[in-house]
N, C-alpha and C positions, 0 to 999 in steps of 0.2 A: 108346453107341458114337460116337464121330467122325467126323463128314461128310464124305466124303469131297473135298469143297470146300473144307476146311481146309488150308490149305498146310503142309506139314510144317517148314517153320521156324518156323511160328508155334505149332506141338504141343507139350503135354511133351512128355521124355523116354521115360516110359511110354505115354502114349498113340499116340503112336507106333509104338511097339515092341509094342503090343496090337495094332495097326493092321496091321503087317506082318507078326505071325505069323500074323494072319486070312487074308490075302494067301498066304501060304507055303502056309496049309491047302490055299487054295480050291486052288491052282494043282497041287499036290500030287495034287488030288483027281481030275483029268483030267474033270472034270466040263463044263469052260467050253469055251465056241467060240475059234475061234482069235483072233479081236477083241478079245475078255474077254478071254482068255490076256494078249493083249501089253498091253494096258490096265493091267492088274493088275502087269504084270512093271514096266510105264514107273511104276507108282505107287510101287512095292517099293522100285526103285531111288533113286526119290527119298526113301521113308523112311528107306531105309540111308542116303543119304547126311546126312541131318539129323539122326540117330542117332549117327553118329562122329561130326560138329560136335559134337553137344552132349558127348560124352566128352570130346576132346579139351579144349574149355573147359575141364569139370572135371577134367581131369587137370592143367590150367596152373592152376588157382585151388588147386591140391591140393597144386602142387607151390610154389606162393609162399608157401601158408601153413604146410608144412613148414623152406621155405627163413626165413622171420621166425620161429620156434620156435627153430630151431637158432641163428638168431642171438643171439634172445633169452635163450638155456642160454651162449652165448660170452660175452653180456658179464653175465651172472650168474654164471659160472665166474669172472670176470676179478676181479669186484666179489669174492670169496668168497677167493680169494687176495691181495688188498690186506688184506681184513679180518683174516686168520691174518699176513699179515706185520709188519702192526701190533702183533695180540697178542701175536705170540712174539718180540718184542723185549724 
């Protein structure tokens, strides 16, 4: 388990999100005092937020290496019609 000492940008992605649904349980659970209560919500919120960081990241890393694919299919389309124009002369 992860320490709670661990700053959440400094966590995986998963470990975090282990972290937080532990959080979701306890809080769920009506078990804690009201201190622990907000403790837990102030720790939550910082997991979520270090959890969308880390998506977003990879959704920009996801979407440049779809954007260099596609480029890469354009000028290998490009190359692949020079080459038939060649031939069918």
């Amino acid at each position: 388990m992860t320490s709670e000492t661990e700053t959440p940008g400094e966590m995986t992605f998963g470990a975090a999100l282990g972290e937080l649904e532990q959080i979701v349980k306890s809080l769920e659970s009506g078990q804690l005092e009201l201190e622990e209560s907000l403790e837990r919500y102030e720790r939550g919120v910082a997991l979520l937020r270090a959890c969308q960081a880390k998506l977003a990241t990879a959704e920009q890393r996801v979407m440049m290496l779809v954007g260099e694919l596609e480029s890469d299919d354009a000028g290998a389309g490009t190359a692949q019609v020079s080459e038939e124009g060649v031939c069918g002369e």
